[in-house]
BAKEDREN-696572 format. One record per residue: x, y, z of N, C-alpha, C in turn. Coordinates in steps of 0.1 Angstrom, whole numbers, plus 2048, in hexadecimal, padded with zeros to 3 digits. Each point is the difference from the previous one (the first is absolute). Example, Ala and Ser with C-alpha at 12.3 -4.5 7.8 and 13.67 -1.06 7.14 Angstrom:
<sites>
n_X;n_Y;n_Z;ca_X;ca_Y;ca_Z;c_X;c_Y;c_Z
884;7C7;84E;7F7;80C;800;809;80C;800
7FC;80B;7F9;809;80B;800;7F8;80B;808
</sites>
This chain:
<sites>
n_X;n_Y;n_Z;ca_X;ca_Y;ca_Z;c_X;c_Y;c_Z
808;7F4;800;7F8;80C;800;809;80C;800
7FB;807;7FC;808;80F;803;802;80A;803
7F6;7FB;80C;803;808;80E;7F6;7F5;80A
808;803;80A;7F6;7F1;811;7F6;80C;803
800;80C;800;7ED;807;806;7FE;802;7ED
7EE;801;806;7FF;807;7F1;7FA;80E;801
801;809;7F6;7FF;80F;806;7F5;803;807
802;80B;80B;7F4;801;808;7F3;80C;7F7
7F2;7FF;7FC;7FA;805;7F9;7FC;810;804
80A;802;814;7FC;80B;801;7F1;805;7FF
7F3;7F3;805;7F4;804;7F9;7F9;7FA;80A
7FE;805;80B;7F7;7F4;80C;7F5;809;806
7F7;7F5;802;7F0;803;805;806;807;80F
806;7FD;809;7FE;805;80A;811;7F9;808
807;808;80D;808;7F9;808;7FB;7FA;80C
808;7F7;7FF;800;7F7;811;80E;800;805
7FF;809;80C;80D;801;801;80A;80C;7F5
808;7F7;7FD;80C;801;7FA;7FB;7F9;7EF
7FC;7FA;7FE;7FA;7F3;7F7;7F4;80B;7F8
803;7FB;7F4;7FB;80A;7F6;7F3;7F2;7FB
7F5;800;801;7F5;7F6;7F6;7FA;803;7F8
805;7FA;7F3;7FD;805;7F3;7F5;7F8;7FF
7FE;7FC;7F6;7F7;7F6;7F9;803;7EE;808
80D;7FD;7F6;807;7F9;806;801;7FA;809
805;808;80A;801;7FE;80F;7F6;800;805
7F2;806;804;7F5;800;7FE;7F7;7F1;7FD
805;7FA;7F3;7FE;7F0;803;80D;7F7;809
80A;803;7FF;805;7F6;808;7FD;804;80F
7FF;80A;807;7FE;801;80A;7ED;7F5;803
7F8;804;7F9;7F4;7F9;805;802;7F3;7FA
80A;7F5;7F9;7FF;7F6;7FC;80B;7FD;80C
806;805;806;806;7FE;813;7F5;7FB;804
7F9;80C;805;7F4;800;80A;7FC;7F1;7FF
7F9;7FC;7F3;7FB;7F4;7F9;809;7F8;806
80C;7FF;800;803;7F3;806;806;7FF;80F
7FD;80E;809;7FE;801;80C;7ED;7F9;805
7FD;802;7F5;7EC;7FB;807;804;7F2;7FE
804;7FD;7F3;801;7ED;7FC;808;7FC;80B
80D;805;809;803;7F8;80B;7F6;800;80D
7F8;80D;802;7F4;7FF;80E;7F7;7F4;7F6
7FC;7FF;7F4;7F5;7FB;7FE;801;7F8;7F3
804;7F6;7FF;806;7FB;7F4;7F5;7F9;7F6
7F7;801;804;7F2;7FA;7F7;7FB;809;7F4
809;80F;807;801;80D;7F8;800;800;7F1
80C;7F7;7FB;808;7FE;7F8;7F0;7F9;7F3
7F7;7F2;805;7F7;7FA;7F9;7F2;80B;7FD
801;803;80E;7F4;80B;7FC;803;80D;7F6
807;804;800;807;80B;7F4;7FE;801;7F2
802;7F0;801;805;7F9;7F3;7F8;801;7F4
7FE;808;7F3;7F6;7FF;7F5;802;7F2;7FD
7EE;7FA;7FE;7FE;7F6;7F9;7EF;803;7FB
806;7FE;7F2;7F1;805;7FB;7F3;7FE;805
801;7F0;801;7F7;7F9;805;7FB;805;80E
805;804;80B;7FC;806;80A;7FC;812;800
807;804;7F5;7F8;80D;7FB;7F1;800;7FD
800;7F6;7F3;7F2;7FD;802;7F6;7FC;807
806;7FA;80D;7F4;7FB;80B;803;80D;807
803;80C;800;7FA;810;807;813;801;808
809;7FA;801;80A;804;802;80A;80C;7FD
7FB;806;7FD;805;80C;7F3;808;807;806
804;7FD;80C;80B;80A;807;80D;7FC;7F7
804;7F1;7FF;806;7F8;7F9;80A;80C;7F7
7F8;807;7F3;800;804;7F8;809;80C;807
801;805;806;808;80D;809;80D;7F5;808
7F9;7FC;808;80E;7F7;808;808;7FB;7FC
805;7F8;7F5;804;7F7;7FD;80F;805;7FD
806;808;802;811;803;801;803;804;80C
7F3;7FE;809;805;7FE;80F;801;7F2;808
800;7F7;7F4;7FA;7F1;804;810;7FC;801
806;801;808;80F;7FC;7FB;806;7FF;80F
808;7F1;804;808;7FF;80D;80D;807;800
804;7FE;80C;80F;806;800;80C;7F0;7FC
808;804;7F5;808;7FA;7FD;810;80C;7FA
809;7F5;7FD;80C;806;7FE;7FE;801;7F1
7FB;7F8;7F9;7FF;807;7F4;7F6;80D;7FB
7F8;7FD;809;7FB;80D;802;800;808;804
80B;805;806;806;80C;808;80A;802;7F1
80C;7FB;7F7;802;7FF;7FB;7FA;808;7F3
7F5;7FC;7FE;7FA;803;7F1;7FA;80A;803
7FE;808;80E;7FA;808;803;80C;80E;7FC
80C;7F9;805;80D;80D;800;800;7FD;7EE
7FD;7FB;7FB;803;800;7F2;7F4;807;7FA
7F3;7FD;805;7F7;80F;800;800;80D;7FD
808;7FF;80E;805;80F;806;808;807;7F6
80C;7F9;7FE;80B;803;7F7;7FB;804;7F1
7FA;7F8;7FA;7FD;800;7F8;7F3;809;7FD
7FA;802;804;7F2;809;803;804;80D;804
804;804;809;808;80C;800;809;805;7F0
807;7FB;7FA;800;804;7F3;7FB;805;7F9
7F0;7F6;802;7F7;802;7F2;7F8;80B;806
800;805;810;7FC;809;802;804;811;802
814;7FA;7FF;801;810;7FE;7FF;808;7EF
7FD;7F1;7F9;803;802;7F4;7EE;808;7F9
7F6;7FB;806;7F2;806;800;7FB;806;808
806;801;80E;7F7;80A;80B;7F9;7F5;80A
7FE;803;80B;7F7;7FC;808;7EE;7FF;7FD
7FE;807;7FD;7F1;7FC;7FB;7FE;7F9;7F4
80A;7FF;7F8;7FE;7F8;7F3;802;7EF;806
807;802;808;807;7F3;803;7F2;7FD;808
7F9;802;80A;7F3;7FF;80B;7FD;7FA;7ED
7F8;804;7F6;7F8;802;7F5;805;7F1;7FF
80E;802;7FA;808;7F5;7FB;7FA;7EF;808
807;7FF;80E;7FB;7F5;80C;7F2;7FF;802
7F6;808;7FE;7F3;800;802;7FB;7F4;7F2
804;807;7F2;7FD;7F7;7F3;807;7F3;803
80C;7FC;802;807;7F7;804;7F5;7F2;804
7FD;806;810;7F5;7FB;80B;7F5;7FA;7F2
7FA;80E;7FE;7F3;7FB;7F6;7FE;7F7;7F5
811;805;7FE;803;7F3;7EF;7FD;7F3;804
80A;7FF;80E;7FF;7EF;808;7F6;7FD;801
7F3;80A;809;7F4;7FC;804;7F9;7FD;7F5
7FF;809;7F4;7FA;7FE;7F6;808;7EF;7FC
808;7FC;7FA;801;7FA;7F6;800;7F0;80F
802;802;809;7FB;7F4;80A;7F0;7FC;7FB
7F7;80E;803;7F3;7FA;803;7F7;7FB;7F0
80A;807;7F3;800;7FD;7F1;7FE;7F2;804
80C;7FB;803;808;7EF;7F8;7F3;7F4;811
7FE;80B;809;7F7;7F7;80A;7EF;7FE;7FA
7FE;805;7F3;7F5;7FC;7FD;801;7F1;7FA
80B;7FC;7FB;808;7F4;7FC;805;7F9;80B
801;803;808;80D;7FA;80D;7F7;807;808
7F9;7FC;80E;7FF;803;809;807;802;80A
805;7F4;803;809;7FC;806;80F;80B;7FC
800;806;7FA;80C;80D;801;803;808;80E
80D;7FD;800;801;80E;80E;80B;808;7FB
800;807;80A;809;80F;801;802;803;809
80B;800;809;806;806;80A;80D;805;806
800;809;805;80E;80A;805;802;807;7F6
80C;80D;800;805;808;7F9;807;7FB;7F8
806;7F2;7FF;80D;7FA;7FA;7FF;804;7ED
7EF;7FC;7FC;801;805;7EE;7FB;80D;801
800;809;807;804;80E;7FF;80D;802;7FF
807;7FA;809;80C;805;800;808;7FA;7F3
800;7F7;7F7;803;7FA;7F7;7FC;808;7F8
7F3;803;7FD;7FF;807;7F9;804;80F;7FD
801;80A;80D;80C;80A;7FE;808;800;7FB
80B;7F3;803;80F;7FA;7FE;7FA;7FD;7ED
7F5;7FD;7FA;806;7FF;7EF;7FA;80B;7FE
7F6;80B;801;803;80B;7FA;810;809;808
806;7FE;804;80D;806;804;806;7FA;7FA
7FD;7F4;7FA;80F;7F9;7F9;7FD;808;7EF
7F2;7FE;7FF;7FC;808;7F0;806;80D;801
800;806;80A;803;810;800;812;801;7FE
802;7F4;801;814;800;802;804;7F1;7FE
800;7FD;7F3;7FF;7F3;7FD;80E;7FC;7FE
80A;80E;7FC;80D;7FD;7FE;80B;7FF;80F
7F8;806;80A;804;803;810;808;7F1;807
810;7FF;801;801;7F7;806;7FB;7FB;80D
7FA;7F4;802;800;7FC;80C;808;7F7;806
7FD;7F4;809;808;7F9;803;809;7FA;7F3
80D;7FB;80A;80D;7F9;7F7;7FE;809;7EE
7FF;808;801;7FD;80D;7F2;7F6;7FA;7F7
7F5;7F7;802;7F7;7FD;7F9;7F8;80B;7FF
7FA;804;7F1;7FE;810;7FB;7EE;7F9;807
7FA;80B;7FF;7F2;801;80C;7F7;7F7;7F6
7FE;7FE;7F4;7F6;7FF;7F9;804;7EF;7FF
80C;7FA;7FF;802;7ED;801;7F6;802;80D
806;804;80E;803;7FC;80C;7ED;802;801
7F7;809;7FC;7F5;801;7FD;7F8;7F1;7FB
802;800;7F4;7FD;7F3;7F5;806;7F3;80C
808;801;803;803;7F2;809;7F5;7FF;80D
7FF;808;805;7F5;805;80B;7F5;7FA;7FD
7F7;809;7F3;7F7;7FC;7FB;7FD;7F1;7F8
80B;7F9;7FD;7FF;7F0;7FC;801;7F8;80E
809;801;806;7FA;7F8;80D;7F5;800;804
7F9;80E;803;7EF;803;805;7FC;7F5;7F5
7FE;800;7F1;7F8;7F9;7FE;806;7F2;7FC
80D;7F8;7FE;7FF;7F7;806;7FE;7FB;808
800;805;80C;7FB;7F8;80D;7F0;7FA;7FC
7FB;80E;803;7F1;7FB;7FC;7FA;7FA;7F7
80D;7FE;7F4;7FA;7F6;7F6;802;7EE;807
80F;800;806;801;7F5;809;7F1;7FC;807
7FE;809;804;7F5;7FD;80D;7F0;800;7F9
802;804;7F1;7F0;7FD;7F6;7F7;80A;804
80B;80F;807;7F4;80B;802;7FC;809;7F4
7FB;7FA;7F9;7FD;808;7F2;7F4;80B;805
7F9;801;80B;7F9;80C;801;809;80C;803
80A;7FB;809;80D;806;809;806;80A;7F2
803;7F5;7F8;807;807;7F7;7F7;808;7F3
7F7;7FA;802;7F8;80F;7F6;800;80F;807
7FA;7FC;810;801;80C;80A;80C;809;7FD
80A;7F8;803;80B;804;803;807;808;7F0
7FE;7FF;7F3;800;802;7F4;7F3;80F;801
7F7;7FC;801;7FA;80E;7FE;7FD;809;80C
807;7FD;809;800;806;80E;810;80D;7F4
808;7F9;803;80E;806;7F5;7F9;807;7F6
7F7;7FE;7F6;7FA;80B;7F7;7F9;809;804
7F9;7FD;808;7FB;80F;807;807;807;80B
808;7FC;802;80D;805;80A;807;80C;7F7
806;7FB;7F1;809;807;7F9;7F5;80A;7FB
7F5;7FE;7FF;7F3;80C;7FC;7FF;80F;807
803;7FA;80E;7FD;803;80F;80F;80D;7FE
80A;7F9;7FE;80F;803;7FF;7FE;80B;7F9
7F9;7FF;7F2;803;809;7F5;7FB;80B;803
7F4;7FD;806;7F9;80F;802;804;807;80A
808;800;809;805;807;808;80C;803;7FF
806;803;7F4;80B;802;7F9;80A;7F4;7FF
7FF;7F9;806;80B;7F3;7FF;803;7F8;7F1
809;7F8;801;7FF;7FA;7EF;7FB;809;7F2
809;808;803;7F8;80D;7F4;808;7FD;7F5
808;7F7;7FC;808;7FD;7F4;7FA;7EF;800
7F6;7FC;7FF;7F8;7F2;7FB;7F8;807;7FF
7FB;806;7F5;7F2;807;7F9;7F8;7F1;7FD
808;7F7;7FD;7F2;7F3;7FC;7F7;801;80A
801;801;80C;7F9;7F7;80E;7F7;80B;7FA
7F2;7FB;806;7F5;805;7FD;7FB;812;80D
7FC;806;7F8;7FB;80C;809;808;80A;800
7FE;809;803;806;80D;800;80A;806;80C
808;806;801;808;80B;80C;7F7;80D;803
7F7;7FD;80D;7FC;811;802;803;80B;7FD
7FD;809;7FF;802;80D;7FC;80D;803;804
7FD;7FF;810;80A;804;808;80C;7FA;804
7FB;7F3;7F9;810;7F9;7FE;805;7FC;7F1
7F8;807;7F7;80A;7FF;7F6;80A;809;7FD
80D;800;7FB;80D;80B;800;7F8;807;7F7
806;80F;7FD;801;805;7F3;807;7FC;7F5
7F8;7FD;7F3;809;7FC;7F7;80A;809;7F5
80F;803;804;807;804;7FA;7FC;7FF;7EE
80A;807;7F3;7FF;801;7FB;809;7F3;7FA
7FE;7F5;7F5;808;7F4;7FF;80C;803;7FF
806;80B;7FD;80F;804;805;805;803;808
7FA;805;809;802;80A;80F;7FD;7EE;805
7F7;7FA;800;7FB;7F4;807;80F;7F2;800
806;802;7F4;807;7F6;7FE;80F;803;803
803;811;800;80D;804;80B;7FF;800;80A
7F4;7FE;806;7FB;800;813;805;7F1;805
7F9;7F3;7F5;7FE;7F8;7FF;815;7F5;804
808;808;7F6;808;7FE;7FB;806;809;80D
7FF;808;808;807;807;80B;7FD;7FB;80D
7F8;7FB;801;7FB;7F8;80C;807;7F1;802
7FE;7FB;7EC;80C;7F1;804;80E;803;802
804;80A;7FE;80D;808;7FE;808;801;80F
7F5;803;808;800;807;811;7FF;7ED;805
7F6;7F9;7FD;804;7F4;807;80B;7F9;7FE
803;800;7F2;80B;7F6;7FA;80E;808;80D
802;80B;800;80A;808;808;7FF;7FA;80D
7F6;804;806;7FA;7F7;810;802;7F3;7FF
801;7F9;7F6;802;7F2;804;80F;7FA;801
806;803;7F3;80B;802;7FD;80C;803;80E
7F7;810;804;809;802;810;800;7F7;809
7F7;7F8;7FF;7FF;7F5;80E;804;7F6;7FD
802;7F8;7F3;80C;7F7;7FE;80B;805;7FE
803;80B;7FD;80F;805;801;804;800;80E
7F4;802;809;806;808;80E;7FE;7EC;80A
7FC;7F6;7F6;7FE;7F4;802;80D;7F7;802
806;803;7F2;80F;7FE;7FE;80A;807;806
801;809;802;805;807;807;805;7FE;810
7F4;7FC;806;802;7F8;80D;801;7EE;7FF
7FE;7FB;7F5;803;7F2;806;802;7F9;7EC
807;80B;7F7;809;7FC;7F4;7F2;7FA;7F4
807;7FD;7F8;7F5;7FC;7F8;7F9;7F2;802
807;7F7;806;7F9;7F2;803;7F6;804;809
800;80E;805;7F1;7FF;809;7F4;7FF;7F8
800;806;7F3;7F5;800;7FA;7FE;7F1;7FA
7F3;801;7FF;7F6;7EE;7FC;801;805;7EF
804;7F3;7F8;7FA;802;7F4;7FA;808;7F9
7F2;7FE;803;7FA;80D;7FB;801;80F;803
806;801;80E;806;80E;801;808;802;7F7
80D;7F6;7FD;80A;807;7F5;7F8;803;7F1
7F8;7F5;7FF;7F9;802;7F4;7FA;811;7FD
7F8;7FF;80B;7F9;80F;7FE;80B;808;800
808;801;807;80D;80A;803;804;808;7F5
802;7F1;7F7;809;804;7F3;7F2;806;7F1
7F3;7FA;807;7F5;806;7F7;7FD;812;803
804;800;80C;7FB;811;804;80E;809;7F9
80B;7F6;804;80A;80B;7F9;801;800;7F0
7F9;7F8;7FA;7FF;800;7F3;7F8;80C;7FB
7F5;800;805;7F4;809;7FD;801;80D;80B
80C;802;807;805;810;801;80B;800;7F9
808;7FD;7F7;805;800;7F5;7FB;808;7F4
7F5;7F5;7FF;7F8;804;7F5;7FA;80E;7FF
7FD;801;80C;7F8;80C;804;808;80D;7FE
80C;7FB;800;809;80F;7FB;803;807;7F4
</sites>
């Protein structure tokens, strides 16, 4: 990664303390709470839980609760700080209320495309924050697909690998409602994304960028020196931190594909002269 915090959005509902709560923070703080109630009351976790079938017998809280339906575990504390990390990004990058807009559609996508695929599948559930938070983590990867992550796997493999496990598993397991959910839960997620300025370079996905989150659009020349000064400014930023990589621990510190890209950025600032 290319930097361990990710930048602060400077953009919070209110202080506690010293502690700034954005959007973000704001859910991980009450998805705490959630698993402070599941240890007093751990039955917490079943009752929470969307399942269509119990919607339709007058359950309908279901439909609200269900990313509070989640125990305390280590991988869940875990995927929560990867949340954070990660969600914070996409929120200094749209603002605080886009992002509330953003996690609210998110919620709805799930709920919607759960109670879709449970007219088929009753027997469907949904519970805890875990495919919220997954689902932040692939529009963050769409938004920086070239972004090293772990051992310098570029964001958009390390994405696609994520997303084929999800659905091998549940093809293992013959959840073919699972994986339709889970498939159009993702399309109306990247929908969700688009309109609140996110993913604004995949014009295919369906729907529009609000008003207020579409950019102004430069002139195709003024648009394609912007375009061309911006990779110009990364290629430089990246470049410094495997220089400044080698530097402290020689060139065997870098992994394969770091030398690869190394030698790709300094080609194309070459070129660029």
């Amino acid at each position: 990664m290319s930097s361990m915090w990710p930048a602060s959005s400077n953009d919070s509902w209110f202080r506690v303390g010293r502690l700034e709560v954005t959007t973000v923070m704001f859910v991980v703080l009450v998805t705490v709470a959630s698993w402070l109630a599941w240890v007093i009351y751990p039955p917490l976790s079943s009752d929470f839980a969307l399942i269509p079938g119990a919607v339709w017998d007058g359950q309908v809280w279901r439909l609200i609760t269900w990313p509070l339906a989640d125990g305390l575990s280590f991988w869940g504390v875990l995927n929560l700080f990867f949340f954070w990390y990660f969600g914070t990004e996409l929120e200094g990058q749209i603002g605080r209320r886009r992002m509330a807009w953003f996690l609210g559609g998110v919620w709805l996508s799930l709920t919607t495309a759960t109670m879709v695929v449970g007219f088929v599948s009753p027997a469907l559930f949904l519970a805890g924050i875990g495919l919220i938070e997954f689902m932040v983590l692939l529009v963050w990867i769409a938004e920086y697909p070239r972004r090293p992550l772990f051992f310098g796997i570029q964001a958009w493999a390390f994405g696609a690998i994520l997303l084929a496990l999800q659905v091998l598993q549940l093809l293992a397991a013959r959840g073919w409602a699972n994986i339709v959910s889970l498939l159009l839960g993702v399309l109306l997620v990247a929908i969700v994304a688009r309109s609140q300025g996110l993913l604004s370079d995949y014009a295919w996905i369906p729907g529009r960028m609000t008003k207020a989150a579409r950019p102004a659009r430069p002139k195709s020349a003024d648009r394609a020196a912007a375009r061309q000064q911006t990779r110009r400014a990364s290629d430089r930023e990246r470049l410094d931190t495997l220089l400044d990589r080698i530097s402290e621990g020689g060139l065997q510190s870098l992994t394969d594909a770091e030398r690869k890209e190394l030698g790709d950025i300094r080609n194309r600032l070459r070129g660029d002269r």
